[in-house]
N, C-alpha and C positions, 0 to 999 in steps of 0.2 A: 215187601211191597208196602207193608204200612209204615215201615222207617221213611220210605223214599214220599210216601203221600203226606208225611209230617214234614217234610223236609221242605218240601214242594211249595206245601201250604203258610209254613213259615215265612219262607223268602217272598212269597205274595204276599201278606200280612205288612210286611216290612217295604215290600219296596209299591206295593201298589195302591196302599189306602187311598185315604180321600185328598189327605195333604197331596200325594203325587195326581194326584186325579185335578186338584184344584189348580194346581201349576200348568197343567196341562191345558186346561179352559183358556187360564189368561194365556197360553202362546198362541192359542188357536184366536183368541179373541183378535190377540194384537197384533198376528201376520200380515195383513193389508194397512197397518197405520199406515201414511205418509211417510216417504224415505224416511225427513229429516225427525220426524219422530223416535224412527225407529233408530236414526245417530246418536241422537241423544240419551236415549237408553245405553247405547251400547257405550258410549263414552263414562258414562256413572257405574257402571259395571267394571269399567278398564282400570277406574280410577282406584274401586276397590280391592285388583288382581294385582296393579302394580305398589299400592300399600302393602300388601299382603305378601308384595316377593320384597320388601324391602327388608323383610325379617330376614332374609335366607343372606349368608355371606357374599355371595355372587352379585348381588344387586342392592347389597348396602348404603353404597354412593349414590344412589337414585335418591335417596330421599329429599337431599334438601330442595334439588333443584326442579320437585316433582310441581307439574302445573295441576290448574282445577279443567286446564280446559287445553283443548288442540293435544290428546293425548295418543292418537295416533301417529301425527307426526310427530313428538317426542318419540313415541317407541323408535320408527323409524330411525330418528336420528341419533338417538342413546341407547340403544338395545343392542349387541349383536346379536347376529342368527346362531340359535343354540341346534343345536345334531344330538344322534343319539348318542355318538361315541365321547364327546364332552360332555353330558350328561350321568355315561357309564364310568369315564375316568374324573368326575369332579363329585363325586358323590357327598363329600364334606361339605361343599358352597353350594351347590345347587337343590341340596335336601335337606327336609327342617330334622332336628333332631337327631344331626352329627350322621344322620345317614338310617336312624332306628325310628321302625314302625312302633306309634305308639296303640297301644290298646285299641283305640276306640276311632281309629282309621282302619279306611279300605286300605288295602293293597293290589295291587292290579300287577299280575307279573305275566307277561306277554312270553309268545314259545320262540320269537329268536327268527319268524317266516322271512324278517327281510334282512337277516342274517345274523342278526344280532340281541340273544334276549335283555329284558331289561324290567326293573322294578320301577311304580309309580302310586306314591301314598294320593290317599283318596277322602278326602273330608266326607261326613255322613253328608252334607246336605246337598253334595255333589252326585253323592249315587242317586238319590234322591230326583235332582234335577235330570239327571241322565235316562231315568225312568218317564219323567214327565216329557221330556224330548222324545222318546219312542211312542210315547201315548201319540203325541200327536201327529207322527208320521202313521200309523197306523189310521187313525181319524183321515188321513190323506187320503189313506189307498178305502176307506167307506166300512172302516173298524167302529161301530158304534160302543160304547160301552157296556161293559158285562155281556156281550154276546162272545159265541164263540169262536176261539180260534184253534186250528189244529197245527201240531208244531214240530218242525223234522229238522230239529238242528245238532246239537253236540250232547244232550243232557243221555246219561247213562240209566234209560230207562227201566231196564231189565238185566240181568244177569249177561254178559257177553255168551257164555256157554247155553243161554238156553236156545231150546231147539225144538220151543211148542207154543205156540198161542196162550196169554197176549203175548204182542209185541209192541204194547202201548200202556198206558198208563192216564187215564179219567184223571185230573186235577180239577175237583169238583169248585173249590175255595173260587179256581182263576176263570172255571169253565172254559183248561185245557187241556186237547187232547194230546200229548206227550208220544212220539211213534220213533222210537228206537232206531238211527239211520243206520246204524250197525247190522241190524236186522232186515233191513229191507234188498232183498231180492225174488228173483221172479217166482219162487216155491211160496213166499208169503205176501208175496201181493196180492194176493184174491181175499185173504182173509181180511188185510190191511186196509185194502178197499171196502169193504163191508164194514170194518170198523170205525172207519172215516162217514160212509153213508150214516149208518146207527147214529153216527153222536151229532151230525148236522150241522159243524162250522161250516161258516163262509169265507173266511180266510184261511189263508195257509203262510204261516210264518217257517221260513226255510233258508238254509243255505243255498246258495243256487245249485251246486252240485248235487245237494241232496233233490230239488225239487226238480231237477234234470231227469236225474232217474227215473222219481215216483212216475215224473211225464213219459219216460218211454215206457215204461211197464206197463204204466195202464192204456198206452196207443198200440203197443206189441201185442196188448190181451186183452184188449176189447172191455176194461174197463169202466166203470162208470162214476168217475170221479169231478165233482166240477166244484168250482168256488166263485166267489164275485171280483175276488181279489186274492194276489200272491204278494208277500213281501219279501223279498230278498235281500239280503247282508253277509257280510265276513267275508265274500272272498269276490273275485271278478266275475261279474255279468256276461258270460257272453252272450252277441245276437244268437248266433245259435241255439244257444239255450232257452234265451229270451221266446224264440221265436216256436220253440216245441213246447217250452209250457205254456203258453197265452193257448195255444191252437188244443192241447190235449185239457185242459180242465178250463175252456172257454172266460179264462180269466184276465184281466191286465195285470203285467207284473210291475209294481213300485221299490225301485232299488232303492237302497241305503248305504251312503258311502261314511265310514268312520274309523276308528282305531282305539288301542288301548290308551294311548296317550292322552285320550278326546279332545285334541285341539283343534277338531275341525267336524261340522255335520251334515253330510249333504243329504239332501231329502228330492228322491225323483216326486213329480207332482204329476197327475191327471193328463197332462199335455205331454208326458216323456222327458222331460227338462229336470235336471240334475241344479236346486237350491242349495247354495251353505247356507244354513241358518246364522242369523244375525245377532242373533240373540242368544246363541250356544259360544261361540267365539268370533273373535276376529281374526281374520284372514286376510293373506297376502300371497300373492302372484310373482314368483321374484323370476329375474333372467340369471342367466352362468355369472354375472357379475354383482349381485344381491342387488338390482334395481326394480323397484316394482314395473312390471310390465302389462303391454295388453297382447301379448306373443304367448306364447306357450310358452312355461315357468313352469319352478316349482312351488308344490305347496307349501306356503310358512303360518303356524296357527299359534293364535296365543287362547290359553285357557281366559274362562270367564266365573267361571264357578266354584271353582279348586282352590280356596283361598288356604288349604294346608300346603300344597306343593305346587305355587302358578308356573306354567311353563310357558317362558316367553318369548313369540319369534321362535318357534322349535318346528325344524326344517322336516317336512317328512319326504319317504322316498318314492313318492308321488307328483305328477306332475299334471298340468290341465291348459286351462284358457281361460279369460273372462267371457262370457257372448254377453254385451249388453242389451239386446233387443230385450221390449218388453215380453212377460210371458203373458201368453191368454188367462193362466190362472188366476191373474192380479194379486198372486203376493208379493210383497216387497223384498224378497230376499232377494239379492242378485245369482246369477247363474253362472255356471261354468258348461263349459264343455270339452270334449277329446282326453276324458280323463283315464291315466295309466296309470295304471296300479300293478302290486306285486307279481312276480312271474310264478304260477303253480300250475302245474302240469298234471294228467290223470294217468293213476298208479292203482296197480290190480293185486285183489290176495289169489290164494294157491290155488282158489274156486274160481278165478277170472272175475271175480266182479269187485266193481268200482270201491274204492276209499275214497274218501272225501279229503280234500288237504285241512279242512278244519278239522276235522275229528284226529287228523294224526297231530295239532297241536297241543291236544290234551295230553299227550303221553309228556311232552317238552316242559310242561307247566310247570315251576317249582323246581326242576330240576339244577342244581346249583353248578359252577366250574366250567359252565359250556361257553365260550368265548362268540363260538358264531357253529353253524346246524345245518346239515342239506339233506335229504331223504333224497332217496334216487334208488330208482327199479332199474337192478341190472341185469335182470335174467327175469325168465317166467315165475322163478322159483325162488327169487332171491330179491330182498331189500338191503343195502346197504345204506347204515346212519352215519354221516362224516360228520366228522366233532373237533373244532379246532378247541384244546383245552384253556380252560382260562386258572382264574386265582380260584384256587378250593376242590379243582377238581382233584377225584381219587376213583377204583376202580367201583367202589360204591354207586358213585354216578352212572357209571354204564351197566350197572347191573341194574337199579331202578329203572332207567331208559326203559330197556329189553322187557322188564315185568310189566311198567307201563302201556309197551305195543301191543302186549300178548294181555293183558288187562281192560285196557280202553278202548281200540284201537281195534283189533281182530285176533280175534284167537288160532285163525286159517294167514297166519304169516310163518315167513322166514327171514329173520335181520341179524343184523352182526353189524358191530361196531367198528370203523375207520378212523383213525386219528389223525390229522391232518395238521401241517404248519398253519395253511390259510384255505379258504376255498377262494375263488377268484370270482368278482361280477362276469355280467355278461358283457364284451366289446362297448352295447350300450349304457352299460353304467349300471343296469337294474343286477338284480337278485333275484334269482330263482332257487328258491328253496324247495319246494316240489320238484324234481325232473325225470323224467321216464327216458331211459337211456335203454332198454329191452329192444331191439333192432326189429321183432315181430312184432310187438305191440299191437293192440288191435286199435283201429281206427278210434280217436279218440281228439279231445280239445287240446295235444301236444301240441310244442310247437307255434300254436295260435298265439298271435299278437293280443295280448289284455289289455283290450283299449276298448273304452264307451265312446260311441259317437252318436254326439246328442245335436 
């Protein structure tokens, strides 16, 4: 417990100080500038992303004919749209240093959800900015500073095996409360509940599936949990969900749309309306033929921050709208809407209750050789992990997987490993990497269309 409260305390030390705090001021300062203000920002920033990718082999030839001005449509017109999978096979041109993490970069290596994992170096003053970006969606949803928040997302709070109160973790440094999603079902909800009462946050920072649950538990058990505000990230929103946690902890929920690549950030506001930030990257709305649209597109993002590894025009597999009408809130970030995102389906341990599809990416993290990844419940009693192998893999790799699920992930599973040529999208082109194929299944958010409609 005090390895995990040093740990804690560190990475807040490091990513929350005052520099991220001060970042954070001027976004919130500068949201309402005037459109053209805030163009112009975003243009001096572009100009630094695409200096910045002219080091990388890929985008060498950009340089001479780089303008000081009109640089989005340059991009438009001299950029291609970059994917993950030419990302994944051009590792020599598209990444600095021959493809090697140096020291004193992040690394961001994603679990592979939309079928494909992948590695992304991270300049320190990028985690940095990335932090200051959350500060102020949090400031959105009426996160004052140094108040508290209570927090039910992926972090490995407690031992997996334990099987006694806590089930949380005091992070005094952040003034956060840490509540183990691993742990939470309806035998330690009363306790959990109490322990949330005791410590007094107002927000609740959560994965939606996780904060789905906490909401049925405490409406199934007469609970007394409540907040001013829910934030949610990492995986799809649904209304349903939406609509059981606002009702059981009398809160509004402010979603957060983003990824590991961060080439895009959307921030729901006070009004229910889905911002990208303007000031995080620039975005694009493309149609099936890469022409910017006002139809429903997909999303193409270029970093703004990232000047170790820019990613430029990098296509994600997400798709949306523009709505230009103005928002009541009077920020200037433009809005989207009808946005679809990954397909992840809910999947049960041996106990019947819920896993989160975030929490099973932790087991994926790091894991080398894996080409492309599906979890899929084929039985009450049985998970099956399909693994299309890539470069490096060995049976190494599937024995880490397995200690992984049974380490991070729940100790009350059953999985075995499938090897597969490919797995196939779905008709509609998406990925579904979570799938519940168990024909009894209990009623559950399968099947449901992951789509926000805003």
């Amino acid at each position: 417990m005090l390895k995990q409260q040093i740990r804690l305390a560190s990475r807040h030390l490091l990513r929350h100080g005052i520099w991220v705090r001060n970042r954070a001021e001027g976004l919130l300062a500068r949201e309402r500038d005037p459109l053209v203000n805030i163009e112009v920002q975003v243009e001096s920033a572009l100009f630094k992303t695409l200096r910045a990718a002219t080091r990388l082999p890929a985008y060498r030839d950009l340089l001479p004919k780089l303008p000081r001005q009109g640089l989005r449509k340059f991009l438009l017109d001299e950029v291609p749209v970059l994917d993950k999978a030419i990302l994944r096979d051009g590792r020599e041109i598209y990444y600095p240093n021959h493809g090697r993490c140096m020291p004193w970069w992040s690394s961001g290596k994603t679990s592979g959800t939309t079928g494909m994992p992948l590695e992304v170096f991270r300049s320190f003053d990028s985690v940095l900015w990335e932090q200051a970006f959350a500060y102020q969606h949090w400031q959105w949803a009426g996160h004052a500073p140094k108040s508290r928040q209570v927090v039910l997302r992926g972090d490995l709070v407690v031992p997996i095996e334990q099987r006694h109160p806590p089930y949380w973790l005091n992070d005094r440094v952040a003034n956060c409360l840490y509540i183990s999603t691993r742990h939470l079902n309806e035998f330690t909800a009363p306790v959990i509940a109490d322990a949330i009462a005791d410590f007094g946050a107002r927000q609740l920072r959560a994965y939606p599936s996780a904060a789905y649950v906490l909401a049925r538990l405490a409406s199934d058990h007469q609970l007394n949990i409540t907040f001013d505000s829910v934030q949610t990230s990492s995986e799809c929103l649904y209304p349903a969900q939406r609509q059981l946690i606002e009702q059981a902890f009398g809160a509004q929920v402010f979603d957060l749309y983003g990824m590991a690549e961060r080439v895009a950030f959307g921030m729901e506001c006070e009004h229910g309306r889905m911002h990208m930030n303007s000031h995080y990257a620039h975005v694009e709305i493309l149609d099936a033929a890469g022409r910017p649209t006002e139809g429903v597109g997909q999303l193409v993002g270029t970093t703004l921050h990232n000047l170790v590894m820019p990613l430029l025009r990098y296509r994600l597999n997400d798709s949306a709208q523009w709505d230009r009408r103005p928002c009541p809130c009077g920020r200037s970030y433009p809005v989207i809407t009808g946005l679809v995102g990954k397909i992840e389906e809910t999947v049960f341990d041996l106990d019947g209750r819920e896993v989160s599809p975030s929490v099973i990416t932790f087991a994926f993290k790091g894991i080398e050789g894996i080409a492309k990844s599906q979890v899929a419940q084929v039985a009450r009693d049985r998970w099956e992990l399909r693994l299309v192998p890539g470069p490096g893999y060995a049976e190494d790799c599937a024995r880490k997987l397995l200690s992984n699920m049974t380490e991070l992930v729940s100790a009350r599973l059953n999985t075995s490993i499938c090897l597969c040529e490919d797995i196939p999208n779905l008709p509609s082109g998406k990925f579904k990497w979570v799938t519940q194929e168990w024909p009894e299944a209990p009623r559950s958010f399968a099947g449901k269309k992951d789509q926000h409609v805003r």
